[in-house]
N, CA, C, O and CB atoms as a CASP TS submission, in Angstrom:
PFRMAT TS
TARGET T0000
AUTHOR 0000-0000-0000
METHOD Language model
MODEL 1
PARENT N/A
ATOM      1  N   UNK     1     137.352  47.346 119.823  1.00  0.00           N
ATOM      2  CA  UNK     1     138.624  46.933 119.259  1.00  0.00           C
ATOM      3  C   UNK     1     139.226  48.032 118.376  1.00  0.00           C
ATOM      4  O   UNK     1     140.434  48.251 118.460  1.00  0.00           O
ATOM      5  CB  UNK     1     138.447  45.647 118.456  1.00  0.00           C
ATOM      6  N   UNK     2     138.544  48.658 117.628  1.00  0.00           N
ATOM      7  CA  UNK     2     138.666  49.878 116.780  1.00  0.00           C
ATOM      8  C   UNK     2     139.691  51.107 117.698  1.00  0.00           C
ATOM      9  O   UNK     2     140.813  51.433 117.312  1.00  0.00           O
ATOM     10  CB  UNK     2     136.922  50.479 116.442  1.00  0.00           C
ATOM     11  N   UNK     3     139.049  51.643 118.906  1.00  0.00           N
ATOM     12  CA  UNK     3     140.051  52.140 119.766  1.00  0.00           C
ATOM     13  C   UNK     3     141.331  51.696 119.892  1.00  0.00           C
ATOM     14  O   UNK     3     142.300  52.455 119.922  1.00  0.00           O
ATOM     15  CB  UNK     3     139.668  52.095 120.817  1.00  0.00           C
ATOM     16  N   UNK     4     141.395  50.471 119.969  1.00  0.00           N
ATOM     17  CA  UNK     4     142.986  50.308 120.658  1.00  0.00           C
ATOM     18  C   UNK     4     143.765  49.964 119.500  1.00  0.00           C
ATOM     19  O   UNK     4     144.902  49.554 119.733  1.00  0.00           O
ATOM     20  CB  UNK     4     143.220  49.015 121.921  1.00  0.00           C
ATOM     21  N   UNK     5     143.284  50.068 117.934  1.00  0.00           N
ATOM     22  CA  UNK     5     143.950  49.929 117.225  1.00  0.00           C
ATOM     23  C   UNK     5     144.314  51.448 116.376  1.00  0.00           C
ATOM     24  O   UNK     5     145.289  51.454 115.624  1.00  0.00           O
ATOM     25  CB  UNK     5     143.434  48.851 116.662  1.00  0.00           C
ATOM     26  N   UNK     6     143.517  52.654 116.539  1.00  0.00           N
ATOM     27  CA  UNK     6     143.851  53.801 116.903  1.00  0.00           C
ATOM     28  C   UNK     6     144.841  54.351 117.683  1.00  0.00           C
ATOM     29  O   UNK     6     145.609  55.185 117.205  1.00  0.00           O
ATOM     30  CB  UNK     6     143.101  54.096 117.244  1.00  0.00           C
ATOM     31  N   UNK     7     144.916  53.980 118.839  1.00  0.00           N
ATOM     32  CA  UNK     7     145.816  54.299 119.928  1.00  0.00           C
ATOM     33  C   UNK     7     147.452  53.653 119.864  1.00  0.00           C
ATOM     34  O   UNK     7     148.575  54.157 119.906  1.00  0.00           O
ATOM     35  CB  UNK     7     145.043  53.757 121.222  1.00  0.00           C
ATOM     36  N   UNK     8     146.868  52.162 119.732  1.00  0.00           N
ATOM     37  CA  UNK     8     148.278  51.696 119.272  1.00  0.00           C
ATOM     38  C   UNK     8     148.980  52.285 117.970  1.00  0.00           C
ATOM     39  O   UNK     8     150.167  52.252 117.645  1.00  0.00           O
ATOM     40  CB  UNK     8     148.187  50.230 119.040  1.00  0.00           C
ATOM     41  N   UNK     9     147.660  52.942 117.201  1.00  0.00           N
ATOM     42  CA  UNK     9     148.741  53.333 115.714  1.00  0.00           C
ATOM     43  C   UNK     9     148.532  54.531 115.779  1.00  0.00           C
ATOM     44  O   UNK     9     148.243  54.796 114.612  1.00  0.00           O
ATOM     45  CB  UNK     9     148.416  52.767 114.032  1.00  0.00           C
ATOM     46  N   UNK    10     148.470  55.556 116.403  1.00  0.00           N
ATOM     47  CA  UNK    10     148.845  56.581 116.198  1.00  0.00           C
ATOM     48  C   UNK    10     149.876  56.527 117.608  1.00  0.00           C
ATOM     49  O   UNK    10     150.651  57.452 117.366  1.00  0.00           O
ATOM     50  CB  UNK    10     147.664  57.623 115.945  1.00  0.00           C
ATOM     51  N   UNK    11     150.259  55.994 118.827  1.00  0.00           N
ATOM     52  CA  UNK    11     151.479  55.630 119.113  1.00  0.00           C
ATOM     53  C   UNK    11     152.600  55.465 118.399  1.00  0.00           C
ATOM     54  O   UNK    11     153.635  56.063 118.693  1.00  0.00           O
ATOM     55  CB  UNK    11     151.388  54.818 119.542  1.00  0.00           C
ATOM     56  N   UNK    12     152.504  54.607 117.350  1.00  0.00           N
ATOM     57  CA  UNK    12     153.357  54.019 116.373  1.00  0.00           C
ATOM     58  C   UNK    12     153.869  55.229 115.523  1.00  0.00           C
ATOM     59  O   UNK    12     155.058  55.522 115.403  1.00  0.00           O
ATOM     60  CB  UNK    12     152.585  52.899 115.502  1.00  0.00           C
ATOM     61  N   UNK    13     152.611  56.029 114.833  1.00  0.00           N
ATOM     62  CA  UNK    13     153.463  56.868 114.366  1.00  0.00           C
ATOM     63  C   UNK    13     153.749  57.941 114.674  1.00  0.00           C
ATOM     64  O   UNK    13     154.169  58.803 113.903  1.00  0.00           O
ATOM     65  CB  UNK    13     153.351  56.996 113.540  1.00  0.00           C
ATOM     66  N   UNK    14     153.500  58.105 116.287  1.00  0.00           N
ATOM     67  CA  UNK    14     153.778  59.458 116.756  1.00  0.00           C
ATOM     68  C   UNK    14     155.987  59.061 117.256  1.00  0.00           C
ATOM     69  O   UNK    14     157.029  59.664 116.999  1.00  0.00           O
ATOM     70  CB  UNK    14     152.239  59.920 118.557  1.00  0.00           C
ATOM     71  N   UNK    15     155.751  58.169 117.786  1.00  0.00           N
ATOM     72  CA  UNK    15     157.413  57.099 118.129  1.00  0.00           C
ATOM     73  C   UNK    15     158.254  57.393 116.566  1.00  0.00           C
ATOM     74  O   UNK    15     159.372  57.908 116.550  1.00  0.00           O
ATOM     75  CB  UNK    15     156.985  54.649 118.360  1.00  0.00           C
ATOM     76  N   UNK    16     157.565  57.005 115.370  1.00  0.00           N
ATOM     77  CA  UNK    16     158.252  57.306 113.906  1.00  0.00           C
ATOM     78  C   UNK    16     158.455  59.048 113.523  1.00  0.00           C
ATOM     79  O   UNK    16     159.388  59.484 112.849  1.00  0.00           O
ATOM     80  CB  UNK    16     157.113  56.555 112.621  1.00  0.00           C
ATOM     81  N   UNK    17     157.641  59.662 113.969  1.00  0.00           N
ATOM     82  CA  UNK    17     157.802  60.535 113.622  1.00  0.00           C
ATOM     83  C   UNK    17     158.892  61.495 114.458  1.00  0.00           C
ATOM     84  O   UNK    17     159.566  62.462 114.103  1.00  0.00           O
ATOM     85  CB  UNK    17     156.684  60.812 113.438  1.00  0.00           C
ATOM     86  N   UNK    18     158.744  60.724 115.841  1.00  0.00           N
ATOM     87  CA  UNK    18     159.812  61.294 116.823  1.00  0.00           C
ATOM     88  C   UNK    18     161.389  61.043 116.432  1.00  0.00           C
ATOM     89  O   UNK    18     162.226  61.946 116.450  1.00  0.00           O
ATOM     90  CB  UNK    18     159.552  60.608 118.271  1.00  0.00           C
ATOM     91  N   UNK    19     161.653  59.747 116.094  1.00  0.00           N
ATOM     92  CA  UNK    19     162.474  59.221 115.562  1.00  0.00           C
ATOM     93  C   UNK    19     163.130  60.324 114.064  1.00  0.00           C
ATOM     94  O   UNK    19     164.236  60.865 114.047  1.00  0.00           O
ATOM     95  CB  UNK    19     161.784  57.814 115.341  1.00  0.00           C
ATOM     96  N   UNK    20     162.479  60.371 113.377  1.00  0.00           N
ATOM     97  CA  UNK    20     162.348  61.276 111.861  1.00  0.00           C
ATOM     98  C   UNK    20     163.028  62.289 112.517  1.00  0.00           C
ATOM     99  O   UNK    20     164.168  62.572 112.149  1.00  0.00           O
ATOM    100  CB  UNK    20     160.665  61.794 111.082  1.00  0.00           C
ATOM    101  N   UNK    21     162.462  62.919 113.500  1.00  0.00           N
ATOM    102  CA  UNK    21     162.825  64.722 113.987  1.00  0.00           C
ATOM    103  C   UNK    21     164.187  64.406 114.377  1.00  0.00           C
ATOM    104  O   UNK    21     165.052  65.170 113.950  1.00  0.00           O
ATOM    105  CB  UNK    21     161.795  65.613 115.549  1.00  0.00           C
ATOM    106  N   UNK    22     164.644  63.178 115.293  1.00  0.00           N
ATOM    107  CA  UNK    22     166.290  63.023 115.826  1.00  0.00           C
ATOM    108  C   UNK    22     167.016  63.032 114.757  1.00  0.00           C
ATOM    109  O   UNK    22     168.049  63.699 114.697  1.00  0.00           O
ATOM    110  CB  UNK    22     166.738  61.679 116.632  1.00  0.00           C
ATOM    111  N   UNK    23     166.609  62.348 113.840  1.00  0.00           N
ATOM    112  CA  UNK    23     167.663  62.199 112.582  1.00  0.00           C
ATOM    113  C   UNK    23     168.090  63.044 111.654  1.00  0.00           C
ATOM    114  O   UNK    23     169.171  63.039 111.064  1.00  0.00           O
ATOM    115  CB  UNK    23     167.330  61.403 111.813  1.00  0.00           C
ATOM    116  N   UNK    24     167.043  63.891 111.536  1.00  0.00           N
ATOM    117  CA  UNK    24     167.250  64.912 110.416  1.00  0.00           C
ATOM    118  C   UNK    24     167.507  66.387 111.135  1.00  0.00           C
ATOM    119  O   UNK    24     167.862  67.342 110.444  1.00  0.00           O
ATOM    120  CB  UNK    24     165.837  64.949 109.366  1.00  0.00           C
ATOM    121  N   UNK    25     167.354  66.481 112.227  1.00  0.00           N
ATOM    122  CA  UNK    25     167.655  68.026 112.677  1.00  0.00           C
ATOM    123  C   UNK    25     168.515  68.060 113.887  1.00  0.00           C
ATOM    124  O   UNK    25     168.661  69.184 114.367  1.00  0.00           O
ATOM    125  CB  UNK    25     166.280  68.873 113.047  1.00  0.00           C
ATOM    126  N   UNK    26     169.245  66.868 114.615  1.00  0.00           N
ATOM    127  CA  UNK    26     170.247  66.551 115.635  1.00  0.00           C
ATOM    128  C   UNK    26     171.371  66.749 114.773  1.00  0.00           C
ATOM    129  O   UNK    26     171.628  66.346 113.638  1.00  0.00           O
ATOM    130  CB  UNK    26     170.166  65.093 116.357  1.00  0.00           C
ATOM    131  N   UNK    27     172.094  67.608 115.755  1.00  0.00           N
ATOM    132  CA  UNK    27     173.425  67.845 114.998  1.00  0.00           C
ATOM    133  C   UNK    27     174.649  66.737 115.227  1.00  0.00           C
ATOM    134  O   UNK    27     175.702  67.094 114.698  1.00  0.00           O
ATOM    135  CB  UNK    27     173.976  69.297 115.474  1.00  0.00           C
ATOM    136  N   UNK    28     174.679  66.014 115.617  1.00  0.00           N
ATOM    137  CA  UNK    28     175.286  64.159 116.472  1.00  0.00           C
ATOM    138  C   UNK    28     175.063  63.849 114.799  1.00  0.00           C
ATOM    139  O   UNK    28     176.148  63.883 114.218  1.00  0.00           O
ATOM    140  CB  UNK    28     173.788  62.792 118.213  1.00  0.00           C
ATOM    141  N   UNK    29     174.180  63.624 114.106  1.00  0.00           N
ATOM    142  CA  UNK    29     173.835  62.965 113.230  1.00  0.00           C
ATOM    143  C   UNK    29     174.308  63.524 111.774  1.00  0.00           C
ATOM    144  O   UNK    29     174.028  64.668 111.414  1.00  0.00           O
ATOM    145  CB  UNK    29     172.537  62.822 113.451  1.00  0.00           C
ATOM    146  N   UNK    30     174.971  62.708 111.056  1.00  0.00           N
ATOM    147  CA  UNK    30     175.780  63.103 109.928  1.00  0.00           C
ATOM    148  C   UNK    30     175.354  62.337 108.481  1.00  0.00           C
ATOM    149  O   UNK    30     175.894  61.313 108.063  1.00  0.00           O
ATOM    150  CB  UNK    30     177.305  62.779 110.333  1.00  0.00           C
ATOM    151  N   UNK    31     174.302  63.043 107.840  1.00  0.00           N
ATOM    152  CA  UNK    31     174.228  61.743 106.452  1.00  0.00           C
ATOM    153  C   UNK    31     175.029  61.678 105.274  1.00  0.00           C
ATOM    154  O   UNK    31     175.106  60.734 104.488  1.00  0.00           O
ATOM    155  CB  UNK    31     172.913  61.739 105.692  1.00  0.00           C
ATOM    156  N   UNK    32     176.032  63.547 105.200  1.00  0.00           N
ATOM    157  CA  UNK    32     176.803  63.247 104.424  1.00  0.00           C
ATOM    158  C   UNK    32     177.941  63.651 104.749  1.00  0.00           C
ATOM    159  O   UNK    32     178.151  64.862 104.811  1.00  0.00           O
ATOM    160  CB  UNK    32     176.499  63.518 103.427  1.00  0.00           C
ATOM    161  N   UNK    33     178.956  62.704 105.036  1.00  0.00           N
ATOM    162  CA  UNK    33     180.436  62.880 105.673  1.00  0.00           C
ATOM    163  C   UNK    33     181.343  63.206 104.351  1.00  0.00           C
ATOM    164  O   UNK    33     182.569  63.149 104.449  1.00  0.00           O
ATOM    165  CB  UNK    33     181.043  61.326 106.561  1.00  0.00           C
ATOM    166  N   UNK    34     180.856  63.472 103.386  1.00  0.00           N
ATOM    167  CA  UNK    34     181.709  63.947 102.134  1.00  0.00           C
ATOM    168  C   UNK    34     181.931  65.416 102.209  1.00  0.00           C
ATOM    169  O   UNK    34     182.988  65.899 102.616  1.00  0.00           O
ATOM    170  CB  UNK    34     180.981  63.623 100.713  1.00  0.00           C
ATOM    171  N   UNK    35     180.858  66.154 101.786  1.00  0.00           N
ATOM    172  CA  UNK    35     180.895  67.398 102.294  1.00  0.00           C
ATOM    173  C   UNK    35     180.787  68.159 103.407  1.00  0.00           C
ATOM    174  O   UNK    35     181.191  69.313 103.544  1.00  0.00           O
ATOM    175  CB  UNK    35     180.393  67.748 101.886  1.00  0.00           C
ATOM    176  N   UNK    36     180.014  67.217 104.503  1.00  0.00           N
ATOM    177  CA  UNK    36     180.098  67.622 105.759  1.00  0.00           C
ATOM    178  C   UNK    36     180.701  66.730 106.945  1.00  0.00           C
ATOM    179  O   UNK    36     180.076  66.058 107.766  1.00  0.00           O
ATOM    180  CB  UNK    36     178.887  67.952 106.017  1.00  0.00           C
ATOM    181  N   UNK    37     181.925  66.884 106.830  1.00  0.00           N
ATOM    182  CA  UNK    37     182.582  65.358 107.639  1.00  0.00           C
ATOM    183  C   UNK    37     182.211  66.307 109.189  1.00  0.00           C
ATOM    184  O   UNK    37     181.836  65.617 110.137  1.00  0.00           O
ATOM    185  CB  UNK    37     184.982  64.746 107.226  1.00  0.00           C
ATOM    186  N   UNK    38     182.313  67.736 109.397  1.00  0.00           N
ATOM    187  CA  UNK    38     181.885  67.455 110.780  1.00  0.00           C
ATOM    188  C   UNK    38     180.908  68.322 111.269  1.00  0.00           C
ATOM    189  O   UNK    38     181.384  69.199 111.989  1.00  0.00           O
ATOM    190  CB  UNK    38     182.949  67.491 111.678  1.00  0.00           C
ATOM    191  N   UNK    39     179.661  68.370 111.113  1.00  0.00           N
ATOM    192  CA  UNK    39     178.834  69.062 111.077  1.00  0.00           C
ATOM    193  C   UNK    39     178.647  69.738 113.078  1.00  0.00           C
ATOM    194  O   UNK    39     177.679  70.417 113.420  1.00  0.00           O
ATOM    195  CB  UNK    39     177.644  68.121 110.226  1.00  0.00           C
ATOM    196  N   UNK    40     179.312  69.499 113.653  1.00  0.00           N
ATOM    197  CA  UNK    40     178.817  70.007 115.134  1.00  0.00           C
ATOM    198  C   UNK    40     180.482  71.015 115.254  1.00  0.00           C
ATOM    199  O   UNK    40     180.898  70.972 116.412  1.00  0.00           O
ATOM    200  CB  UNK    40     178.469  68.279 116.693  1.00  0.00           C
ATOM    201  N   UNK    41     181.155  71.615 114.563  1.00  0.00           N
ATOM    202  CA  UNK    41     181.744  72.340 114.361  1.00  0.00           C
ATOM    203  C   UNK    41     180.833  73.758 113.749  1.00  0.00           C
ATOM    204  O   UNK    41     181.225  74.915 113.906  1.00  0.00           O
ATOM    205  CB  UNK    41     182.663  71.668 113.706  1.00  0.00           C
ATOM    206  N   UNK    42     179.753  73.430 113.143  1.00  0.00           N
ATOM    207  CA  UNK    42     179.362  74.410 112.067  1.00  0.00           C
ATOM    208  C   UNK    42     177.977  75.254 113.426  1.00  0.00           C
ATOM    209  O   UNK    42     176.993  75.895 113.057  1.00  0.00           O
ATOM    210  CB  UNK    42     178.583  73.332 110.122  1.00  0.00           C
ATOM    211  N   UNK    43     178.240  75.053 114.483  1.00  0.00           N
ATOM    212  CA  UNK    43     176.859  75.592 115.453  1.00  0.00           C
ATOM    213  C   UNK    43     177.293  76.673 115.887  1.00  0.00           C
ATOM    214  O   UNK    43     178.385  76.757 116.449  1.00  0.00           O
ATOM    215  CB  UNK    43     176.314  74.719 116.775  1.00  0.00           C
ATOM    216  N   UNK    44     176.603  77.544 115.719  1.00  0.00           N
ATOM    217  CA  UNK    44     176.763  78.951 116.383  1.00  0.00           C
ATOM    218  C   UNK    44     176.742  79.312 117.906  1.00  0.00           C
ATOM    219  O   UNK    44     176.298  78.641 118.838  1.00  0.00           O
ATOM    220  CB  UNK    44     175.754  79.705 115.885  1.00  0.00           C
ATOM    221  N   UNK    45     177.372  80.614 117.920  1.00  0.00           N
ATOM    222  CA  UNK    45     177.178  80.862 119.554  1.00  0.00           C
ATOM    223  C   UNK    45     175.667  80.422 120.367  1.00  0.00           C
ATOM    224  O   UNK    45     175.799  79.607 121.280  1.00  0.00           O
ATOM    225  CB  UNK    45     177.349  82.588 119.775  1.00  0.00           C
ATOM    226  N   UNK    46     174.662  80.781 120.157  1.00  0.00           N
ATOM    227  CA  UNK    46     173.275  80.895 120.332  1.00  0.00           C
ATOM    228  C   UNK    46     172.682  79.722 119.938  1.00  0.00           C
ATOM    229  O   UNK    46     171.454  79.796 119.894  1.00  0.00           O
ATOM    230  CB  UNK    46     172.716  81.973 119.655  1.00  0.00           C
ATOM    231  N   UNK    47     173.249  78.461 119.582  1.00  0.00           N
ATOM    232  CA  UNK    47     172.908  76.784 119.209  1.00  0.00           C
ATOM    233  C   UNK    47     172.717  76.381 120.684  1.00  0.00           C
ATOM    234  O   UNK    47     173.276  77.053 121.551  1.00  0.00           O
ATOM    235  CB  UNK    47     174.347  75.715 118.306  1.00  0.00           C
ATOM    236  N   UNK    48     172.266  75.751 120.881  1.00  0.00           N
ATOM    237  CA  UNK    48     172.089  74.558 122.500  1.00  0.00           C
ATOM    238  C   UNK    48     172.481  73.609 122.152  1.00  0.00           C
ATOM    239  O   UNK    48     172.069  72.929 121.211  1.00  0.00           O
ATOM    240  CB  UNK    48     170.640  74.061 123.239  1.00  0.00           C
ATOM    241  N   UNK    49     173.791  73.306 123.225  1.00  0.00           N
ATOM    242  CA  UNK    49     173.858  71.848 123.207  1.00  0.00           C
ATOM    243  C   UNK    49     174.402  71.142 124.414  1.00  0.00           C
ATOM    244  O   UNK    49     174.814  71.926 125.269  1.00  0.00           O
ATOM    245  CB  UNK    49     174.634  71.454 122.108  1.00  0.00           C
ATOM    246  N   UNK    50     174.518  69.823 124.721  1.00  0.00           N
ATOM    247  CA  UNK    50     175.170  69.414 125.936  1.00  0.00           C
ATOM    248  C   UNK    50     176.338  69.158 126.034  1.00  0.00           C
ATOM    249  O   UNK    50     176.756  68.578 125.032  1.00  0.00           O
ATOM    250  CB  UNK    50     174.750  68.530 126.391  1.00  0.00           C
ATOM    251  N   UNK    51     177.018  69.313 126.738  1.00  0.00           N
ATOM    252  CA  UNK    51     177.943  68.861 126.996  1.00  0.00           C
ATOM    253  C   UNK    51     178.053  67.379 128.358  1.00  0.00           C
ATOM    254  O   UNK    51     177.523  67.281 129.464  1.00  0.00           O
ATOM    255  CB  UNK    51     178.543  70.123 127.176  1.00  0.00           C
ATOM    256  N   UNK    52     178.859  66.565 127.695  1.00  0.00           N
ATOM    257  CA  UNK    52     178.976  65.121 128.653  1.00  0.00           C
ATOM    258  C   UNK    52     180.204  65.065 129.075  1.00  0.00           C
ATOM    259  O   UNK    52     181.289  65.064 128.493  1.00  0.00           O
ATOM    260  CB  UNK    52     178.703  63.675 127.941  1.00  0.00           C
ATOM    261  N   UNK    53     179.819  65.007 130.402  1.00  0.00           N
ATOM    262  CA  UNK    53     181.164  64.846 131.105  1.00  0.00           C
ATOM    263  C   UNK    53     181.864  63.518 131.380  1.00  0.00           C
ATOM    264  O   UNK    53     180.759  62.984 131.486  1.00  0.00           O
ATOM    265  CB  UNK    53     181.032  65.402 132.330  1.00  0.00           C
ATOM    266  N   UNK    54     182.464  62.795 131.531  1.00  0.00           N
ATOM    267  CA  UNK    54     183.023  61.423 131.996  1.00  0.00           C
ATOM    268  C   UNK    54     182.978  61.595 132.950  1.00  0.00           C
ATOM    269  O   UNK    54     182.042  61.078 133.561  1.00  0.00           O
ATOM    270  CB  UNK    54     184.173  60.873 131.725  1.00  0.00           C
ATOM    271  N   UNK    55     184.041  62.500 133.751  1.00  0.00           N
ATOM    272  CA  UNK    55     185.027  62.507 134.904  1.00  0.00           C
ATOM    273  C   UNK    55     183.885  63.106 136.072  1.00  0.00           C
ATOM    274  O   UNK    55     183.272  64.066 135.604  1.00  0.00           O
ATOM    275  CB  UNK    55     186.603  63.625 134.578  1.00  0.00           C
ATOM    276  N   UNK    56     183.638  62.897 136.905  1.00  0.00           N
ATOM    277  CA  UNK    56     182.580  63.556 138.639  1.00  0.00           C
ATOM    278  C   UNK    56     183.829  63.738 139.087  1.00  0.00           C
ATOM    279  O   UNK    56     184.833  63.031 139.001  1.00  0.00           O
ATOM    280  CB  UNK    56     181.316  62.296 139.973  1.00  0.00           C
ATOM    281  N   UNK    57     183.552  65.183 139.766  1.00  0.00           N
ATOM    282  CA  UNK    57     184.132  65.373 141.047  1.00  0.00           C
ATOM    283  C   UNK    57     183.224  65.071 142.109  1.00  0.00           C
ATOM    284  O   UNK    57     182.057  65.418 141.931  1.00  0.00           O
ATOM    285  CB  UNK    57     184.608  66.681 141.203  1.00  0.00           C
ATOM    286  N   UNK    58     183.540  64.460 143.245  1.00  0.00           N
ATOM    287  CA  UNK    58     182.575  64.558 144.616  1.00  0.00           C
ATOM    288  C   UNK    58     183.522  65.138 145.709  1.00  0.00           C
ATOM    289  O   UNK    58     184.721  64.942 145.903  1.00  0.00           O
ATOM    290  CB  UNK    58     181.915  62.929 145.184  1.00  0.00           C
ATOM    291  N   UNK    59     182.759  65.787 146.256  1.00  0.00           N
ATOM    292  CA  UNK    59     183.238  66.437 147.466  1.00  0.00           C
ATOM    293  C   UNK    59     183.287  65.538 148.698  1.00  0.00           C
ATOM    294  O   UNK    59     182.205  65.018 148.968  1.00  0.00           O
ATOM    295  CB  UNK    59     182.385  67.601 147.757  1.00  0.00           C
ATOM    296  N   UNK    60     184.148  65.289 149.378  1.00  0.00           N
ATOM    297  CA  UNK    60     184.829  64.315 150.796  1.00  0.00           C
ATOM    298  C   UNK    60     184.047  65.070 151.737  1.00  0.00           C
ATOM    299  O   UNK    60     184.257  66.273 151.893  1.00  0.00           O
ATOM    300  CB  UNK    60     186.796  64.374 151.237  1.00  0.00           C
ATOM    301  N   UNK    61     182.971  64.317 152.511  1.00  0.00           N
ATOM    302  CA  UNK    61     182.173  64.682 153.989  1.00  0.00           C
ATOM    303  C   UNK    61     182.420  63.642 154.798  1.00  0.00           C
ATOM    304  O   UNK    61     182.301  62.424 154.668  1.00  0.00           O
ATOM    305  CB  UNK    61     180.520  64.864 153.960  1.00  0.00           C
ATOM    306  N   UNK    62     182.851  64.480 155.812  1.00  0.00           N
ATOM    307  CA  UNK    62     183.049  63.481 157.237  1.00  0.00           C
ATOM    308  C   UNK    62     181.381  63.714 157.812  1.00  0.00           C
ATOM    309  O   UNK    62     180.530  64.554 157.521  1.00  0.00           O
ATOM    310  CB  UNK    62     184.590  64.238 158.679  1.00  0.00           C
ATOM    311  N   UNK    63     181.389  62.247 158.996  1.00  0.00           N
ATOM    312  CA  UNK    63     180.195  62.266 159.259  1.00  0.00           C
ATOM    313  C   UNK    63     179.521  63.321 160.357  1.00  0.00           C
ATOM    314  O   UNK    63     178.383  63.272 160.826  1.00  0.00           O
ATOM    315  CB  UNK    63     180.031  61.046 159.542  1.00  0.00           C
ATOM    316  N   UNK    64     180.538  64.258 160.613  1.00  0.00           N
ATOM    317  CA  UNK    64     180.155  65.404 161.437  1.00  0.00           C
ATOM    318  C   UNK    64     179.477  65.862 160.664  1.00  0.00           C
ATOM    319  O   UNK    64     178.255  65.733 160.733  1.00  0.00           O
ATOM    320  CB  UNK    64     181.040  66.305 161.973  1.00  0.00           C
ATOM    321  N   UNK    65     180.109  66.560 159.661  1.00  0.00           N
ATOM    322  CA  UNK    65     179.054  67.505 158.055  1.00  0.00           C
ATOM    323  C   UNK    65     177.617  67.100 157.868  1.00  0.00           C
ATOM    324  O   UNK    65     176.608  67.805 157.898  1.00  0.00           O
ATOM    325  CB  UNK    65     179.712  67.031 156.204  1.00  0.00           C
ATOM    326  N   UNK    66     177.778  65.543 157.629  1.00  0.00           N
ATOM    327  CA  UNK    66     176.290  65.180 157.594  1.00  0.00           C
ATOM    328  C   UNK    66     175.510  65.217 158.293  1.00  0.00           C
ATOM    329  O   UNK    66     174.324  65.404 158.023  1.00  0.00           O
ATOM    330  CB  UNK    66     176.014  64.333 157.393  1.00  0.00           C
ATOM    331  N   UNK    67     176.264  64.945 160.007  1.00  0.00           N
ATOM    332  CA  UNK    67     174.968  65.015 160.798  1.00  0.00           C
ATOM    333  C   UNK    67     174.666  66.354 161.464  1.00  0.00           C
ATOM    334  O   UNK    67     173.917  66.616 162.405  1.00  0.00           O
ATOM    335  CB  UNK    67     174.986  63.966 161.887  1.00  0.00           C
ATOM    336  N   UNK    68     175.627  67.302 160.553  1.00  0.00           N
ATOM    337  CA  UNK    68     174.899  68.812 160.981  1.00  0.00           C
ATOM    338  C   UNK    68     174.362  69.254 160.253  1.00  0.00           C
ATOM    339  O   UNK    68     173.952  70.395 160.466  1.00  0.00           O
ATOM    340  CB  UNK    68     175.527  69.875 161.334  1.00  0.00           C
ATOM    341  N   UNK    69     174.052  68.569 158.932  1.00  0.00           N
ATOM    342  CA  UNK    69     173.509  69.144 157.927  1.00  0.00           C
ATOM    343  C   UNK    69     171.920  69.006 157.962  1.00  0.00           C
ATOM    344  O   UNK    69     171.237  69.503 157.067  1.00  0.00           O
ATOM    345  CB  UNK    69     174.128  68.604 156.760  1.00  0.00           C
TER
END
């Protein structure tokens, strides 16, 4: 029983601690909008980040295309 209450809790706080890292070092995330109302303005060339698209383009295939493909 000792095992799975190990496993389940260091699960637990490996999930908390994952959580901790999104909040405090994701640039999405803002704790003070007084002095920093927009903090994903402030990322440098050499920062990573994603970009989300809404809009797909898909490309139109007739079923010739496919069945030569």
């Amino acid at each position: 029983l000792i095992p799975l209450f190990l496993i389940i809790g260091s699960g637990g706080i490996g999930a908390g601690l994952y959580l901790m890292r999104l909040a405090v070092f994701n640039p999405d995330v803002c704790w003070d909008k007084k002095n920093n109302p927009e903090p994903w303005n402030k990322l440098a060339p050499s920062d990573q980040y994603k970009v989300k698209g809404k809009i797909q383009l898909f490309r139109k295939h007739s079923i010739k295309d496919i069945a030569n493909y």
